[in-house]
N, C-alpha and C positions, 0 to 999 in steps of 0.2 A: 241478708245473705244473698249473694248471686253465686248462681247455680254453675259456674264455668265449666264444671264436670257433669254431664246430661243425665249421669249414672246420680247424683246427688239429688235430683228431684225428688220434691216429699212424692207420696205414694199418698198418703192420707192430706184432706184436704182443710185448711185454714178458709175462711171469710178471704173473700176477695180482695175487700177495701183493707185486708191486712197486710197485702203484698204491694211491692213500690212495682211501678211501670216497668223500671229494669228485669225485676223478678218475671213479670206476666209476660214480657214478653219473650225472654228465656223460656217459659214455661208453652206459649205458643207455639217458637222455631223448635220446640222439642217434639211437638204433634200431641201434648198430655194435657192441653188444656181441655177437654173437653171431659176429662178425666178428674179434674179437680174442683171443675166451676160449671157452671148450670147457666141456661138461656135464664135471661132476667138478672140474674146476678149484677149487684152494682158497684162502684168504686167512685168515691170521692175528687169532685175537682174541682180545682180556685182559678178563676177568671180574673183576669186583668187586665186594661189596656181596653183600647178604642178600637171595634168591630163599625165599621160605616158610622153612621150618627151615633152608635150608643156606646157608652164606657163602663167598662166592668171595674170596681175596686174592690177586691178581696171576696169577688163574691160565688159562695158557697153553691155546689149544683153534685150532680152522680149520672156520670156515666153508667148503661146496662148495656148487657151483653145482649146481642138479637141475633149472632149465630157465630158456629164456629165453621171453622172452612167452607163458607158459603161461594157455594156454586163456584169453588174450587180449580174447576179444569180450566175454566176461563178467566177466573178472576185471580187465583194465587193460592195456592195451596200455606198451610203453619198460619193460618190468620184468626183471628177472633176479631170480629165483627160488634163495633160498639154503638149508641147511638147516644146522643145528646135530648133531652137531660129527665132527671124526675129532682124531686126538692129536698128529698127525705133518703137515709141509706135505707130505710124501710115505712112501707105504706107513702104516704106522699101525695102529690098529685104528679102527671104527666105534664112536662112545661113544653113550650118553644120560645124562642126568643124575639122580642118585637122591640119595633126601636119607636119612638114618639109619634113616627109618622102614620103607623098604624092602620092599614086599610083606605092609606089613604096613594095620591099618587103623584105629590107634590115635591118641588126641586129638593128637599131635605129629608126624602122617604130614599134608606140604604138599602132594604131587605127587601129588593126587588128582584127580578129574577131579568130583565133589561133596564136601561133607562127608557127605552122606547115600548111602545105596545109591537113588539115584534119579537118570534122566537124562531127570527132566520139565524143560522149557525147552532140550531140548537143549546143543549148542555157545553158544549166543547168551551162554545162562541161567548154563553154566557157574561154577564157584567156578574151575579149571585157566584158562579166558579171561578171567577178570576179576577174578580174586585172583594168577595166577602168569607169566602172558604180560603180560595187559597193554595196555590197549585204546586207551591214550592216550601221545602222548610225554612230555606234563606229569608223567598220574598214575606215578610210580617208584617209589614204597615197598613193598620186599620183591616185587618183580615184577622179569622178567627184563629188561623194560625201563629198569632202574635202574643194572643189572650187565651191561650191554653198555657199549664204549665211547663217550662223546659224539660222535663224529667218525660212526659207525657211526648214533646216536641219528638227528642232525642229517639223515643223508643215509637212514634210511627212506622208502620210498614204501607209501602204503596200498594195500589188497590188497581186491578184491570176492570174498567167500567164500559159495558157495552148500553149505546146510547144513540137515539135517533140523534144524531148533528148535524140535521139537513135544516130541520124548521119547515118554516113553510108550509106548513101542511100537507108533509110529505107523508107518505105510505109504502114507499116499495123498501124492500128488504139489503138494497144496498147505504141509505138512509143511516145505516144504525152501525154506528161507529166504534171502536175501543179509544176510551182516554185513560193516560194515567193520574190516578187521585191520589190523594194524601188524608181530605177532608171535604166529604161531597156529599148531596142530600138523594134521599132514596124517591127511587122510581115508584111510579104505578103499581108496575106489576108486584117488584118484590115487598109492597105495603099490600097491595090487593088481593095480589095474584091471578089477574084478571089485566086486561087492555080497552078498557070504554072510551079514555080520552087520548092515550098516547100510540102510536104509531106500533099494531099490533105485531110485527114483526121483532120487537123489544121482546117479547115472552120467550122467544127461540134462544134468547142468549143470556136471560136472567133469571132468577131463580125467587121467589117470594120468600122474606126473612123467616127461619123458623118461631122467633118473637109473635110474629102478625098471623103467621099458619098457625099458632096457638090457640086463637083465638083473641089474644088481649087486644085492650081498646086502642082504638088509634083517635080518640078525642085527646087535643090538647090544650092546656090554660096557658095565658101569658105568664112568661115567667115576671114581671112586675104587678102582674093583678091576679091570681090566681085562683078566682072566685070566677074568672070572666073565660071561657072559651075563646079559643083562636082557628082561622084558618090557618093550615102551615104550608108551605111549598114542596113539591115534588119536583124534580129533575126534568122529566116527559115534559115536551113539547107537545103541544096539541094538533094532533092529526084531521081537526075539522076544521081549525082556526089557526091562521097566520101570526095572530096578536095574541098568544095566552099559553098559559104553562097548566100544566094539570097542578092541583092542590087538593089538601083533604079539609072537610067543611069543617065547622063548629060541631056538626054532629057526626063525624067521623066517617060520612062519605066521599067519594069521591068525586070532583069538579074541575072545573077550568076559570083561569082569571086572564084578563090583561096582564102582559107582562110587568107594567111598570109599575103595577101594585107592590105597596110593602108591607107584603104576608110575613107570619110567621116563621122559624128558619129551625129547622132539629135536624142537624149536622151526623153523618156518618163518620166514621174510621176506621182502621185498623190496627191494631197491634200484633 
């Protein structure tokens, strides 16, 4: 059922993964999602299609919620806030996704954050936002935007992301930029809530997921070996280092790598 009358939303709340995309996100542009679904809450999704070097076919993953109208006045008000992925509609493990190359930094490693150890142009400039997320719903080829469902595609909302896009190991307050996203990995701050690697100036325009302010873990497993921990990538540019992007470790702190490295990758969006 789509809700086309805003007066027909349930009131009383069904399981998430019971509602199709079209529904949630009716349910969002109405202001009640928050009303009917819970931070954590998950929703089912099928991957398909060639993301940089690795190819998904039919494979099973769950979207959770890590906030609803987060940080709002600057980023978009009606939105819920998702993150990529866990394995399980319930219990599970926490995954990110790794491609073969894996920590490593070689011509065949996609889930990098530049091809070069440089994070001049920042997030904006990124190769990881505009060769593997994905900045448009047209542009799909080898982006995760191609390998999501269309039902999921259709009902994105874009997202205002404030973001150091100077690089360089910049630090002053004009540094930090708004892009529009579609499909973009989380900062620092909103995984920490705190600024140790990125351009501390980012905390004035971001807001930390209430997912992460909960306290839950931010360790994540490869989603192909899910016995083995992963580093995954954050968005922040590193404010010490011209060459590296902040990441969160195997043990779920936070760090800095060379750009060219191919971490981990747990995707943001909205609906």
């Amino acid at each position: 059922m789509i809700f086309h009358d805003w007066s027909l939303l349930p009131t009383k709340s069904k399981p998430l993964n019971d509602y199709t995309w079209e529904e949630i996100s009716e349910i969002s542009s109405a202001g009640k999602a928050a009303s009917l679904f819970k931070v954590g809450d998950r929703k089912e999704i099928v991957l398909n299609g060639t993301v940089g070097a690795l190819t998904f076919n039919n494979y099973h993953t769950y979207a959770f919620i890590i906030g609803f109208d987060h940080n709002a006045e600057l980023e978009g008000e009606h939105r819920i806030h998702f993150q990529l992925a866990k394995t399980a509609l319930s219990g599970g493990k926490d995954i990110c996704f790794t491609d073969s190359s894996y920590d490593s930094s070689g011509s065949s490693a996609a889930f990098r954050m530049n091809k070069r150890n440089t994070n001049s142009g920042g997030w904006e400039d990124s190769y990881m936002r505009n060769n593997i997320c994905g900045t448009s719903k047209t542009s799909t080829s080898g982006r995760f935007m191609g390998a999501i469902p269309a039902a999921l595609r259709n009902a994105l909302k874009s997202v205002t992301k404030y973001t150091d896009n100077t690089g360089n190991a910049s630090t002053s307050s004009s540094a930090v930029t708004a892009t529009t996203d579609y499909i973009f990995l989380l900062s620092e701050y909103e995984v920490f809530g705190s600024c140790s690697i990125a351009n501390s100036n980012e905390a004035s325009r971001q807001q930390q997921y209430a997912y992460y302010s909960a306290g839950n873990s931010k360790v994540k497993y490869r989603h192909t070996s899910t016995s083995s921990t992963a580093y995954w990538w954050l968005r922040s540019a590193d404010r010490h280092n011209s060459a590296g992007f902040a990441d969160v470790s195997t043990g779920g702190g936070v760090g800095s790598t060379f750009a060219g490295t191919s971490f981990g990758v747990a995707p943001g969006f909205c609906v």
